[in-house]
C-alpha positions in Angstrom: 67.4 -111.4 -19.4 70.1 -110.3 -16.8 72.8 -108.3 -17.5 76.0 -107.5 -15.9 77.6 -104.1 -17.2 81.7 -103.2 -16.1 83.0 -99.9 -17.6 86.0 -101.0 -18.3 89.3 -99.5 -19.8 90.2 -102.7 -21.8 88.6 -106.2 -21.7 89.5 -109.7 -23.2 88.4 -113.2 -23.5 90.2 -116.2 -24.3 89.3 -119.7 -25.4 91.9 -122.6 -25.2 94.3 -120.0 -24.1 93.8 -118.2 -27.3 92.7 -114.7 -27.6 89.4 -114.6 -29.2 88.5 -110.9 -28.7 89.2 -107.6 -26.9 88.5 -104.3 -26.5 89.6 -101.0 -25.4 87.5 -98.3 -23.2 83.9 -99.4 -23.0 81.7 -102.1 -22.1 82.0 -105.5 -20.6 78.4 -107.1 -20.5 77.9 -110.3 -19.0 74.7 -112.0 -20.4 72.7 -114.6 -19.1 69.2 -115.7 -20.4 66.2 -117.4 -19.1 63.6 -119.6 -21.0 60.8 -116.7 -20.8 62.9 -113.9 -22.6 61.6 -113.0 -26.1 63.0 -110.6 -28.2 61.0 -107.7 -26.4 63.9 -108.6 -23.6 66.4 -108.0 -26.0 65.1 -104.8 -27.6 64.2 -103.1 -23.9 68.3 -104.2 -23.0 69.9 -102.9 -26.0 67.6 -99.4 -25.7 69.1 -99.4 -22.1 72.6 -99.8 -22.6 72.9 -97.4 -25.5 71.3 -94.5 -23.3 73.4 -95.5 -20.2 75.4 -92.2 -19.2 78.2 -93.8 -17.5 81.2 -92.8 -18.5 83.1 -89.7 -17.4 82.4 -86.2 -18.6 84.8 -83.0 -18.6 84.0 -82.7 -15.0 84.4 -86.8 -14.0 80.4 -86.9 -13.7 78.6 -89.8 -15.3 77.3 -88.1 -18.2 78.4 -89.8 -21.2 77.1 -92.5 -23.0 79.3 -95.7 -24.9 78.8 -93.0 -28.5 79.9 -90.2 -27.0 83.1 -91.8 -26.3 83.7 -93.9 -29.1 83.3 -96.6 -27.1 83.8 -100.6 -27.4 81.6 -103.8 -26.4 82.6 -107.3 -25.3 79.5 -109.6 -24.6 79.7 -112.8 -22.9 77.4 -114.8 -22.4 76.8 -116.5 -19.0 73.8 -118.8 -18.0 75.3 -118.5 -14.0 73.1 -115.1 -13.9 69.9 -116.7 -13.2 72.0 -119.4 -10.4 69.1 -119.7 -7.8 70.6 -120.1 -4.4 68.2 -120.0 -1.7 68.3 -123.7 -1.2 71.2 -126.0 -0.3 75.0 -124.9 -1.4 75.0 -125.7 -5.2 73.4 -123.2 -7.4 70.2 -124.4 -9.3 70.1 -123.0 -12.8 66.4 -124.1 -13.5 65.4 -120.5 -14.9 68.4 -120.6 -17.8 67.0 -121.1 -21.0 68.3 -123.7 -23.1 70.8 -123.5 -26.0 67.4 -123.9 -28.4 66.0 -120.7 -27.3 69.1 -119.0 -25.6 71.5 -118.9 -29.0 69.0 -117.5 -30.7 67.9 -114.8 -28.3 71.9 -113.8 -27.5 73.0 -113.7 -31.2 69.8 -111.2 -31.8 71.4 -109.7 -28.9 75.2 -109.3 -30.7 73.2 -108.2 -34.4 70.9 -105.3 -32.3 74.0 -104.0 -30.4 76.0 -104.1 -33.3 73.1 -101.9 -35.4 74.1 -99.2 -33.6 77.9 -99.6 -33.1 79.4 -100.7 -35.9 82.4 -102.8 -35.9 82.6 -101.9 -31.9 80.6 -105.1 -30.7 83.0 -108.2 -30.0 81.8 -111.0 -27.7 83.0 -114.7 -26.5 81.4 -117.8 -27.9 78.4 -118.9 -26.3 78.6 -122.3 -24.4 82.3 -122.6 -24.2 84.8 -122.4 -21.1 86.3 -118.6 -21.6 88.7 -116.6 -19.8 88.0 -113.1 -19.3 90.1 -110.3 -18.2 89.0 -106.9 -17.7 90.7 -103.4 -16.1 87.4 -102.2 -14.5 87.1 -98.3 -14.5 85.6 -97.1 -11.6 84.6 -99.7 -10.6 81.2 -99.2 -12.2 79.3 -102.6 -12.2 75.6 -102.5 -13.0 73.1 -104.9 -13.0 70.3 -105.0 -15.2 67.1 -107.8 -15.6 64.6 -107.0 -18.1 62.0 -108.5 -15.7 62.3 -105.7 -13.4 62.1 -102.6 -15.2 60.2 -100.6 -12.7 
């Protein structure tokens, strides 16, 4: 699995020009999953992002996590992460997992995050055209991939 992390100050997505979620100071996480990832991918992501200290202390040092400041989480998911582009000019997306494995894996995603932040876990809807908006704080963009964890 690949993640994208933005701290962000608030974060929306829309579908059909509706709004479907949002969120105020926290994360915006980007997901995209490959046909390899198991739930051990899942677990290892979630046990990352929870410990992440990268939000602003007292003294504007990274040194607080998404509980110590109350913090809120938009997923989205996003198969363009694993675009393979070493060949020609249009992406390949080969590695993306299918809906039959991916829907499963990313909504064990949403119930493992939401575990431990209750009612502070909103995301898009998987396989449909959004439109996100986000007021990045920072900027702080990480990138994370459960296949390199060394």
């Amino acid at each position: 699995m690949r993640i994208v992390i933005q701290r962000v100050l608030n974060s929306s997505v829309s579908i059909n020009n509706k709004l479907h979620a949002e969120i105020k100071n926290g994360m915006l996480i980007f997901v995209g999953i490959e046909h390899e990832d198991t739930t051990n991918d899942v677990n290892w992501l979630v046990n990352k992002i929870l410990s992440l200290r990268i939000f602003a202390d007292s003294k504007n040092m990274m040194n607080k996590s998404i509980f110590d400041i109350n913090g809120q989480i938009l997923v989205i998911s996003q198969f363009t992460l694993h675009a393979k582009t070493k060949k020609g000019s249009r992406p390949s997306y080969i590695k993306a997992a299918k809906p039959k494995v991916a829907i499963p894996l990313y909504n064990n995603f949403l119930d493992e995050l939401s575990k431990n932040l209750e009612g502070k876990v909103f995301s898009g809807k998987f396989g449909t055209d959004m439109q996100v908006r986000l007021n990045n704080d920072g900027p702080v963009t990480i990138l994370i991939d459960s296949k390199n964890r060394e």
